[in-house]
N, C-alpha and C positions, 0 to 999 in steps of 0.2 A: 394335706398337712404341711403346713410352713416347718422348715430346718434352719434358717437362718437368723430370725427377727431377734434383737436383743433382749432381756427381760427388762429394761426402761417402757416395757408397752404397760407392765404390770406394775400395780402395786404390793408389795408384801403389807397383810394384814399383823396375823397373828398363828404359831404354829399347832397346827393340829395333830400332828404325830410324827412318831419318831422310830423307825425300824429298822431289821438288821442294813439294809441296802440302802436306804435313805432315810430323809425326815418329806414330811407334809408338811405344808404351808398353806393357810388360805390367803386371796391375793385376789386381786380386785383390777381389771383389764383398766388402764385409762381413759381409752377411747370411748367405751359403750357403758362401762359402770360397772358390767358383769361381773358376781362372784364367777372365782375358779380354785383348784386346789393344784397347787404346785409341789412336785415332787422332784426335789434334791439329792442327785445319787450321790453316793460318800465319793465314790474312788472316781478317780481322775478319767477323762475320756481323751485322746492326745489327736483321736480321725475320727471323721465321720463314717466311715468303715466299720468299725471300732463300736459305734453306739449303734449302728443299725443290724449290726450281730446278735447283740444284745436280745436274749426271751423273750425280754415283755415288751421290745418296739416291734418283733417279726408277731409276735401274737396279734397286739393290739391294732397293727396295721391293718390284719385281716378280718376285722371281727367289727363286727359295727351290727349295732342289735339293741332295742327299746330296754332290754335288758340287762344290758354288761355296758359298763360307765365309757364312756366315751374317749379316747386320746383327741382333746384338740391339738394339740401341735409338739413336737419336739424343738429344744432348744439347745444347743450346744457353745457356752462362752465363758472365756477364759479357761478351756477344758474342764466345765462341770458341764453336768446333763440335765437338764431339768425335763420333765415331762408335765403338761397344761392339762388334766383331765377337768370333764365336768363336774361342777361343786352341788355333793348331794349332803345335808345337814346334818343326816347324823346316822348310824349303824344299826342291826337287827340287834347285836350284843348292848347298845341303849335302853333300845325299845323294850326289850325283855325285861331288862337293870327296871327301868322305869315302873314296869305293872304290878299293879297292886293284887290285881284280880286278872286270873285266865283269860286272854283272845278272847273273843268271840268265834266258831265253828269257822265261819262263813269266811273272819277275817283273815284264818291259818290257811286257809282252802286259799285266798287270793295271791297269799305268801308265797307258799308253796308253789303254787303256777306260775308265778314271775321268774321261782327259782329255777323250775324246770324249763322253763320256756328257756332263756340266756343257757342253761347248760344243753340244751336239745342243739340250737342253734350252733354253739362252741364246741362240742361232739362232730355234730354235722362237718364242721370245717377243718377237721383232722385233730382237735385241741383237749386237751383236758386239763383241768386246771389245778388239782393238788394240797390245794387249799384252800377250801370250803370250810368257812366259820362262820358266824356270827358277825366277827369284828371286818368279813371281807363283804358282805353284804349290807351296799351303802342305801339308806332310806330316804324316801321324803314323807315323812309318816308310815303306816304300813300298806298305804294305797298304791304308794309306787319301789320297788325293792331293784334294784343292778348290783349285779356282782361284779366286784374290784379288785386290783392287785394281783395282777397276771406275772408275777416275777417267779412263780414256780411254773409255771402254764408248759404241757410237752405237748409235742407234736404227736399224735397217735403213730403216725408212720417213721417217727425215730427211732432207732434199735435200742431196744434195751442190753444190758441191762442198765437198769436204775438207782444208781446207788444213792446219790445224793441227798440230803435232810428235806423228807416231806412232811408239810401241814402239821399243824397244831395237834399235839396226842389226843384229847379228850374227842376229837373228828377224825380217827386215821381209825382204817380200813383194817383189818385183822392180815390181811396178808401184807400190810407194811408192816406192822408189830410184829410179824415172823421174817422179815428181814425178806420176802419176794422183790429180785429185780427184773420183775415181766410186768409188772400190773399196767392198769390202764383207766380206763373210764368209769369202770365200776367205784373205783375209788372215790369219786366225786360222790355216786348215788349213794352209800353210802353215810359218807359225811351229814349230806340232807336227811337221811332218814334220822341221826342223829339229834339236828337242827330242829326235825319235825314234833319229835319226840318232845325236846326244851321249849319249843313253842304253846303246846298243850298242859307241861309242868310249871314252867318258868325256872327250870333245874337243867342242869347239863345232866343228861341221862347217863355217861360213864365217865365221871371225873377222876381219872387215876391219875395215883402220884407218881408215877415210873411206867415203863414200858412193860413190864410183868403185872402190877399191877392193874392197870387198863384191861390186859386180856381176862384178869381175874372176873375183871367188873363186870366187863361180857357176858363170860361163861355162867357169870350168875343170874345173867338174865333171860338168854337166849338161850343157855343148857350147853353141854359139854359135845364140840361139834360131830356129828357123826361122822366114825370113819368113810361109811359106804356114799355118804352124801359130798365128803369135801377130800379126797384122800390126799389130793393135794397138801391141804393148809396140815394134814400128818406129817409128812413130808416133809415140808419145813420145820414142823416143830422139833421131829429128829432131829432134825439137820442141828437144830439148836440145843440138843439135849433139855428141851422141853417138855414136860407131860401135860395136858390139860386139864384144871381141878376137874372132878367131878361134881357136876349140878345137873339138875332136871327145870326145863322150860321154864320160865314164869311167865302166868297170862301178861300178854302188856298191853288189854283191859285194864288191870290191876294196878299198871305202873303211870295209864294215861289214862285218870278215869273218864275226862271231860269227853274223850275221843268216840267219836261213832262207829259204828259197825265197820262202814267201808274208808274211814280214816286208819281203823286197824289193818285192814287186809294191805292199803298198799304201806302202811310202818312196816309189817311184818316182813315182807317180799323185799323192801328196800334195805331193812338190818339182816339178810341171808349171809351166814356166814361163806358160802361159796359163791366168789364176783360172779361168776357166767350165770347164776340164780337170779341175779338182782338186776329188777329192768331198768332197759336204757330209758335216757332220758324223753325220748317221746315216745316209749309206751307207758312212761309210768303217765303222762298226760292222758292218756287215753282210760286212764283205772275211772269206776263209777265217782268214786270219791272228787273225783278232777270234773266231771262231767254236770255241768252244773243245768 
């Protein structure tokens, strides 16, 4: 990874996005022709100390994988930061936007295992990423799927606890909605099960408009979670002066009907309200439904 070369290597196209920590740019290498996607962080960088501190350069440093988008280079000039990732066309939250008609089985099955492959691999290397959406899972069609935007990404071996603003509500984990500063990796598998859910509807499976509301939308699906199963996620809800409505299961047959036998077994196991229930990311590779 080059740290020094100035951004005169690139051209600025045209901007592709704009978030809390930066904007996207696409941007065109001058030498080779290359698209690339340039990423503008807002706040100033004064050391290169300073940017290599930074989450998503110690992440991305260490992560190199067919599936999680590539850092080519970091750039530091005039005290802005730019980061050179590889330029993928367009998002999983497009491709959804775009259909008219259900995936194909076969096509959700390939999804899915690109998702889990990049997260097996980023688990493996101590990482979890926090924010698993749609809009972070960059496409080249839906043959090729990398997940992006490592600016939440934790070390597994960092102490919690975790206070700070995780992942987009509609994909956060029931023990972030109860305010848990432990969680971990399950958090991610979760979110995909979510993902996996929307894939097969073309609907976000719990769109809440508030943080109460989200847990509502759960409970009406997955049923009001058993004490004896999660005592934990009680625990916190005291803690919050919470009670959880009461609901009874819905099949999520019912909810995904396109979905097959063993497409349901691993949604089920992946939306388990207790994280330590919900398999990691390379066993959820290993489910029949993965097994091609």
């Amino acid at each position: 990874m080059h740290c020094c070369l100035p951004m005169k290597r690139y051209q600025l196209l045209h901007q592709l996005g704009d978030g809390t920590f930066g904007s996207v740019v696409l941007a065109r290498a001058v030498d080779t022709g290359e698209k690339v996607a340039v990423k503008r962080m807002k706040k100033k960088y004064y050391s290169w100390d300073e940017c290599m501190n930074l989450r998503e350069v110690k992440s991305l440093q260490k992560l190199s994988h067919a599936n999680l988008v590539k850092l080519k280079e970091v750039i530091r000039e005039d005290n802005t930061l730019y980061f050179v990732f590889e330029y993928m066309k367009e998002n999983l939250y497009q491709l959804i936007k775009d259909r008219e008609k259900p995936f194909p089985e076969p096509v959700i099955r390939n999804i899915l295992y690109q998702i889990f492959q990049g997260l097996s691999f980023m688990h493996k290397h101590g990482f979890f990423h926090r924010d698993i959406k749609p809009e972070n899972l960059l496409c080249m069609g839906p043959e090729l799927v990398k997940i992006a935007d490592f600016g939440l990404a934790r070390e597994i071996r960092s102490r919690p606890p975790y206070t700070d603003y995780v992942s987009t509500r509609w994909y956060r984990a029931p023990e972030i909605l109860l305010r848990s500063t432990n969680y971990s990796s399950p958090i991610d598998m979760w979110a995909v099960g979510c993902i996996m859910a929307e894939l097969y509807t073309l609907q976000p499976l719990f769109p809440g408009r508030s943080e109460i509301d989200q847990i509502f939308r759960i409970c009406s699906v997955l049923g009001t979670p058993d004490k004896r199963d999660w005592p934990e996620g009680h625990q916190l809800a005291a803690a919050m002066n919470f009670r959880f409505p009461q609901f009874t299961e819905m099949p999520l047959a019912s909810i995904a009907p396109y979905a097959g036998k063993d497409a349901i077994v691993l949604l089920r196991d992946l939306l388990r309200w207790n994280p330590a229930r919900r398999p990691t990311a390379v066993l959820a590779l290993r489910y029949p439904y993965l097994i091609c």
